[in-house]
N, C-alpha and C positions, 0 to 999 in steps of 0.2 A: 866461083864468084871472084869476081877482081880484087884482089888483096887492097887497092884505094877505099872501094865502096865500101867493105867489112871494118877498114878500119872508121870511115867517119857514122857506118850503124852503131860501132862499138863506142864511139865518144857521144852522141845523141841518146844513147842507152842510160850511160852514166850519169851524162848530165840530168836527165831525168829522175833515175834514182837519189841522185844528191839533191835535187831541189824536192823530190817527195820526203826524204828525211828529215830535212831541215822546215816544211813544211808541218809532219808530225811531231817533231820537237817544240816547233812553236805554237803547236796548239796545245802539245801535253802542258808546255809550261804555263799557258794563257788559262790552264785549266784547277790548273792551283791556286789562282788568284780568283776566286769568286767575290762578287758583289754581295753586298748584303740586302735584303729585301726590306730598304727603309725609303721611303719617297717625304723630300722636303718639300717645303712650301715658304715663301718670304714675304714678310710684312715690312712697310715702308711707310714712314712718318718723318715729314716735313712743317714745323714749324718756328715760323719768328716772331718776335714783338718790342716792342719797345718803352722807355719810361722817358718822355720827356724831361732836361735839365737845363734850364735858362733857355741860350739860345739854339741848343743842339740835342740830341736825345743817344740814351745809351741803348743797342739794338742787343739780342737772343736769337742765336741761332742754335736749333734743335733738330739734329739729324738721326734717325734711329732707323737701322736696317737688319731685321733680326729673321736669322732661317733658323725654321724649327721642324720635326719630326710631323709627320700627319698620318703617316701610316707604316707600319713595321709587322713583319713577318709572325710576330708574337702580340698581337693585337693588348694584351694582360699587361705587357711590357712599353704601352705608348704611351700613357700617362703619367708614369714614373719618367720617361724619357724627356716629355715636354715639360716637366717640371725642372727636372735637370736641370734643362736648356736655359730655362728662364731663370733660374737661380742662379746661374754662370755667367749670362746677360745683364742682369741686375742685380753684379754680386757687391753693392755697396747695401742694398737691401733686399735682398735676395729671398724673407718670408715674407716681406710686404706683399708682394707679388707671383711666389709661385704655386699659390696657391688658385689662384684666378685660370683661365681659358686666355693661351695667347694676343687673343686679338684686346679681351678687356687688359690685358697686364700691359697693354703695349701703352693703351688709350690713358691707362690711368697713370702709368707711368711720366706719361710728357705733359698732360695735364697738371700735375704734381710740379714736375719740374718748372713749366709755362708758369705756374702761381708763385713758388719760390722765387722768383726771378722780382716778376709785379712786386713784390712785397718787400725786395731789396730798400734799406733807407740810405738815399744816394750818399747822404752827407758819412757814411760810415766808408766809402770809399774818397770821396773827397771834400776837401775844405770848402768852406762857405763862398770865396771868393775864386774858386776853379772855373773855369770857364773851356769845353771840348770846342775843338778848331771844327771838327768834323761829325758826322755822327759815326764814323766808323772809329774815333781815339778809344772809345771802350767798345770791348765786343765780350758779352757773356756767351762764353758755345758749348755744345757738347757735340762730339760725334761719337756711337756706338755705333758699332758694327760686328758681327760675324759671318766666321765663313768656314765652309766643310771643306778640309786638306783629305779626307781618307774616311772611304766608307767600303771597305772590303775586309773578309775573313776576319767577320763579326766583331770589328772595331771602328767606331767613327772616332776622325781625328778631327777637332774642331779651335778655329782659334777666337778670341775675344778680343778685339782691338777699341782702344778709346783714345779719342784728343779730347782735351777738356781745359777751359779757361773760367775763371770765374776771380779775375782781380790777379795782383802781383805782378814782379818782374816778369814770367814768362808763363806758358799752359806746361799741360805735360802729357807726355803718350804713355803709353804702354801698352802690350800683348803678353793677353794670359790664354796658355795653350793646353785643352783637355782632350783624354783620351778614352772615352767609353766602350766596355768592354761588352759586349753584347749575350755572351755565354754568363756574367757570372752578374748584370747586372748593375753594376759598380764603375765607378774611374780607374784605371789602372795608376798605380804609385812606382814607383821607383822601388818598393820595396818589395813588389811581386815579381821581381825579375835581378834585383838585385845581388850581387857574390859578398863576400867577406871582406872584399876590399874594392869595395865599385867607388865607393866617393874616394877617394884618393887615386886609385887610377884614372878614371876617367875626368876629376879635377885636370891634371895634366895632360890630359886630352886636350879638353878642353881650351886650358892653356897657351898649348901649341897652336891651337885650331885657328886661336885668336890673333897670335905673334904672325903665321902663314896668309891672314888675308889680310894682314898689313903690312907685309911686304918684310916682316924681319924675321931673322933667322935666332936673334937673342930675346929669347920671351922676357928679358928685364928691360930691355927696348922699351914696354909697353906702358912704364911708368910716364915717359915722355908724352906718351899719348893719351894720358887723364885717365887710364888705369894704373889707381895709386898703389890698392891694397890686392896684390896680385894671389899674395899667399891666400887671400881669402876666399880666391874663385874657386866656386865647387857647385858640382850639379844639387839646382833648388827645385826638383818637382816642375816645373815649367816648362813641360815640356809637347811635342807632337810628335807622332809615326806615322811611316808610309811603307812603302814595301822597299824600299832604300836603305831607310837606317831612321834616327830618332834627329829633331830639331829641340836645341833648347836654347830660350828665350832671357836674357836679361836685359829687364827695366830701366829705365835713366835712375840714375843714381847707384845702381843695384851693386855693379861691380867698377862703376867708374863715373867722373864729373859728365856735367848733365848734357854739355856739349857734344859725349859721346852719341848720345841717345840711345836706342833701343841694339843689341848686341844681338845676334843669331847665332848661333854654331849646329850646323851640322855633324852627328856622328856615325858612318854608314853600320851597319851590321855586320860587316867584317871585321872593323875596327873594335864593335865592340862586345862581338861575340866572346874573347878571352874573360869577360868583366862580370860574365855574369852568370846566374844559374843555369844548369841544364835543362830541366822541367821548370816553365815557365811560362806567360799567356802570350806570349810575341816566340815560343820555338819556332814553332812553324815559319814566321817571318824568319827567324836569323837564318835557321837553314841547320837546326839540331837534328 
């Protein structure tokens, strides 16, 4: 055989082999991440209304978008689940509600709300002699939302976001991030994965995390930037996972003035595998 022909059989050989390796590798790995057998379903409620005041009226807007559990792998396990949900969703009143069937927690929910609004006595927001240029100078609103970050290897990661106005200088947001752990039932804490010294290392994680997507290298920098009380950032429970690493979330005001607003930090699983226990309900994710 001509020594040309056997050398380009022997590069087409290989290249075969290398793309079938990497092919079996990327399915073994694809195969450690399994799905968990939950299917959701989303309720959507739109409403507005308004209270006439002299020559202009004060308007409610009422947005609620809530995904919830309909069916899971453990059928025993789906009514503890969608009560969860809604007591996550309406955790200003969180047994008003989840005790109901989603679709009624939803109805009665904005219902309630719709009537609290009607029932406002204008003059408790303004003087006798106020007069709105428009009908949009007051806006009562609420928007709730959630959404599913992570529904594999029997964890759903779910966040809860809300803008809310109801009078005052300004509204206010926040995101609250849960993590349900599907083997044991429960939310997972911080404290079931936690070492001897997780809040204080991972605080300066943290830290750092913060000073790096602002572009400074001196985390005291960050006073300038309306995080005053820096010594006092430290992981608060708020948080999500993914097959990445963990999100945690601080609120306006939380660890800085309000013009910050809502703060994210990422921390992957390499970073924070040092931080925490061996046996734990996230090994598998860090990669123990």
């Amino acid at each position: 055989m001509n020594y040309s022909v056997f050398k380009n059989i022997y590069i087409s050989i290989s290249i075969v082999a290398v793309l079938f390796l990497l092919l079996f590798f990327s399915c073994n790995n694809k195969a450690k991440s399994k799905d968990n057998e939950v299917v959701f379903d989303t309720i959507n409620i739109s409403k507005t209304d308004s209270i006439h005041y002299k020559k202009s009226k004060l308007k409610c807007n009422l947005q609620l978008t809530f995904t919830y559990p309909v069916s899971c792998k453990k059928s025993s396990q789906l009514n503890d689940l969608q009560k969860l949900f809604i007591e996550k969703f309406f955790k200003t009143f969180p047994f008003k509600y989840s005790n109901l069937p989603p679709q009624e927690a939803m109805n009665s929910f904005s219902n309630q709300y719709i009537n609290d609004f009607k029932s406002i006595k204008v003059d408790d927001y303004f003087n006798s002699d106020y007069i709105l240029e428009d009908e949009n100078n007051f806006l009562y609103e609420l928007n709730l939302e959630n959404t599913i970050l992570y529904n594999r290897n029997n964890f759903i990661s779910f966040i809860v976001k809300k803008t809310i106005y109801e009078g005052g200088a300004h509204g206010s947001n926040s995101i609250e991030g849960y993590v349900f752990d599907l083997n044991t039932g429960k939310l997972l804490t911080e404290e079931d994965f936690a070492g001897i010294k997780y809040r204080k290392n991972i605080a300066a994680v943290i830290i750092q995390k913060i000073a790096a997507s602002k572009g400074l290298n001196d985390v005291s920098q960050l006073a300038s930037l309306g995080y005053a009380a820096i010594e006092e950032i430290a992981p608060n429970d708020n948080f999500t996972i993914d097959d990445n690493g963990i999100t945690y979330y601080f609120n306006e005001y939380e660890i800085a003035a309000y013009f910050v607003g809502i703060t994210e930090v990422f921390i992957s699983y390499d970073e924070l595998k040092a931080y925490i226990t061996n046996d734990n309900p996230i090994s598998s994710l860090v990669g123990f």
